[in-house]
C-alpha positions in Angstrom: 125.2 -154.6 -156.5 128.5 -153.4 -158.1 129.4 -149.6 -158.3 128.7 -148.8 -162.3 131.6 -147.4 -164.2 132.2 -143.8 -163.8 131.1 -144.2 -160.5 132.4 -141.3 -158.8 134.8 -142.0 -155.5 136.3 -139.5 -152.4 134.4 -136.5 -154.0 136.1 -137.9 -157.8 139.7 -138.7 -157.0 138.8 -142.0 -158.3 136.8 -142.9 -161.2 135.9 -146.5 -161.0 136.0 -148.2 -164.8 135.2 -151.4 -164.6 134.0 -154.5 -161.9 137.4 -157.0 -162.2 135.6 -159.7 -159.6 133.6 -160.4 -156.5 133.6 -162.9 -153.7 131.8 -163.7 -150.5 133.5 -160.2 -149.2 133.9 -157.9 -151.1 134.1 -156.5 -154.6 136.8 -155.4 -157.1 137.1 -152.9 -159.4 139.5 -151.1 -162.0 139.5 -147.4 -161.3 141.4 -144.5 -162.1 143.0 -141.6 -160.1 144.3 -138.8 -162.9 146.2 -141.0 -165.1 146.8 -143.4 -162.7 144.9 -146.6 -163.0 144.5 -149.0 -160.0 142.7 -151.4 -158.4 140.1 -151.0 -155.4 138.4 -153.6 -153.0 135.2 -152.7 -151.3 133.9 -154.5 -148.5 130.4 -155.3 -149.7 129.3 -158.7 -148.5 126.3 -159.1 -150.6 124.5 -161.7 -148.8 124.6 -158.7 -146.0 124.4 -155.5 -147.8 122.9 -153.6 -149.8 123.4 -150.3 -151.8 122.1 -147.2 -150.1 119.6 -145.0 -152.6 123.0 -142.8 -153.9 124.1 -146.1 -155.6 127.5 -145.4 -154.0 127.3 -146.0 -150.0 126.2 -149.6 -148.6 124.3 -150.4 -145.3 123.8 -153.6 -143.4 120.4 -155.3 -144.7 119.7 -155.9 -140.9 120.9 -155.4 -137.5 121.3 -158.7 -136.3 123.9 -159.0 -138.8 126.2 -155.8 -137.7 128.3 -157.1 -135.0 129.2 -160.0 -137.3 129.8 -157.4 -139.8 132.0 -155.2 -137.9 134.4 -158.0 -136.7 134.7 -158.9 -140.4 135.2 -154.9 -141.5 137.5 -155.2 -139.1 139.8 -158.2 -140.9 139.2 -156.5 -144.2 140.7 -153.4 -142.8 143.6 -154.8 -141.0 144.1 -157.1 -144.5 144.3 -153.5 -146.3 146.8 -152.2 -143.7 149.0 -155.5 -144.2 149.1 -154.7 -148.4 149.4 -151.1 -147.7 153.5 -152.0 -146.5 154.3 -153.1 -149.1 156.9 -151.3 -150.6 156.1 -152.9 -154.3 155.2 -150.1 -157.2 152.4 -152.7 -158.7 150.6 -152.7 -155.1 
């Protein structure tokens, strides 16, 4: 259940071109912010999730599966804080 390109992001700061790869996690795309292009992970766990009717947000496909879900958000998030010091132009 990838986004579809020109998927619209953060009211359309990001435009999201093309799906680069997915894992047991999360999902990767090419996107572009102006002329800008980068890449962005989503946490989308597709054994666990599924897309909400807007085709953009994602929900848990069951409750018993949200505290796991949150602990793993969780290590996602803090994974994304780690990269974001990174003082590296590419990253």
């Amino acid at each position: 259940m990838e986004l579809k390109p020109n998927t619209q992001l953060q009211e359309g700061v990001y435009t999201i071109i093309k799906t680069l790869g997915s894992g047991g996690f999360g999902i990767t795309y090419l996107a572009e912010s102006g002329s800008k292009r980068l890449c962005i992970k989503e946490f989308f766990p597709g054994d666990y999730y599924t897309r909400c009717e807007n085709g953009t947000d994602a929900r848990v496909i069951s409750e018993r599966f949200s505290k796991d879900m949150k602990r793993y958000r969780t290590k996602f998030r803090k994974e994304a804080l780690n990269i974001a010091r990174f003082n590296v132009d590419n990253i």
